[in-house]
C-alpha positions in Angstrom: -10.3 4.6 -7.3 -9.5 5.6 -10.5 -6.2 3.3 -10.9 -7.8 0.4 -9.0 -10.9 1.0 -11.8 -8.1 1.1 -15.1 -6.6 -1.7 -13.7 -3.1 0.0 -13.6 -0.6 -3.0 -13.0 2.5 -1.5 -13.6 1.2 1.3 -10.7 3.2 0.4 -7.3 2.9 2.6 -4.5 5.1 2.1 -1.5 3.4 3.9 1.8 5.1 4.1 5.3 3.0 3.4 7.6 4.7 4.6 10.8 1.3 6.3 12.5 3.5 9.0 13.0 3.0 12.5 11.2 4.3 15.8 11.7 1.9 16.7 13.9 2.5 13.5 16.4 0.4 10.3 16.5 -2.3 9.9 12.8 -4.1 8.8 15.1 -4.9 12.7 16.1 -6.3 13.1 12.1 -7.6 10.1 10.8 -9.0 6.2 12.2 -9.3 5.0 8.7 -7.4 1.5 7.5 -5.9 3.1 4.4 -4.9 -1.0 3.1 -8.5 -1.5 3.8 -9.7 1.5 1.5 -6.7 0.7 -1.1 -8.3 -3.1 -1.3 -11.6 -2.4 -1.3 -10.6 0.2 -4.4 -9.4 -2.6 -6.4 -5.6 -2.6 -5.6 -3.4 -5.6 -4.7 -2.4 -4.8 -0.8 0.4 -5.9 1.0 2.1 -5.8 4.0 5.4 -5.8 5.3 8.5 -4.7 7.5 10.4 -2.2 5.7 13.5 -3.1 7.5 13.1 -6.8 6.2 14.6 -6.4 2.8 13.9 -9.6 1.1 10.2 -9.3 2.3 10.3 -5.9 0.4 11.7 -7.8 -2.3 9.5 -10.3 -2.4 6.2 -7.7 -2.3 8.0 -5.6 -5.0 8.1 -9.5 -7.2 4.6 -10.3 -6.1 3.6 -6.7 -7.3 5.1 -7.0 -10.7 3.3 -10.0 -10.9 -0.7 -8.7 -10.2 -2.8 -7.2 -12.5 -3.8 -4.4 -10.4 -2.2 -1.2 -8.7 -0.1 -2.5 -6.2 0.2 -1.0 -2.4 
């Protein structure tokens, strides 16, 4: 909330989102839309396959770009 709230543009955060934790599916811990909770924070959300690398590239561009934390 707090980076969202300061506007923190230069902030990019890259999360794997796998639904697999140690423990097996995240399913087992948690049903929340974490891009959902990141947005509604104030953060510029995006998603894409990690094994695509210009699509990385290209969020990584459009991230630089925003004037918000970027996920």
């Amino acid at each position: 909330d707090l980076a969202g709230h300061l506007k923190l543009a230069r902030l990019i955060v890259f999360w794997d989102d796998n639904a697999i934790s140690i423990d097996g599916p995240t399913s087992l811990s948690t049903s929340m839309d974490q891009p959902a909770r990141f947005e509604a924070a104030g953060w510029h959300v995006q998603s894409v396959d990690g094994h695509d690398t210009e699509a990385v590239a290209a969020a990584i561009e459009a991230a630089q770009q925003s004037d918000r934390p970027s996920l």
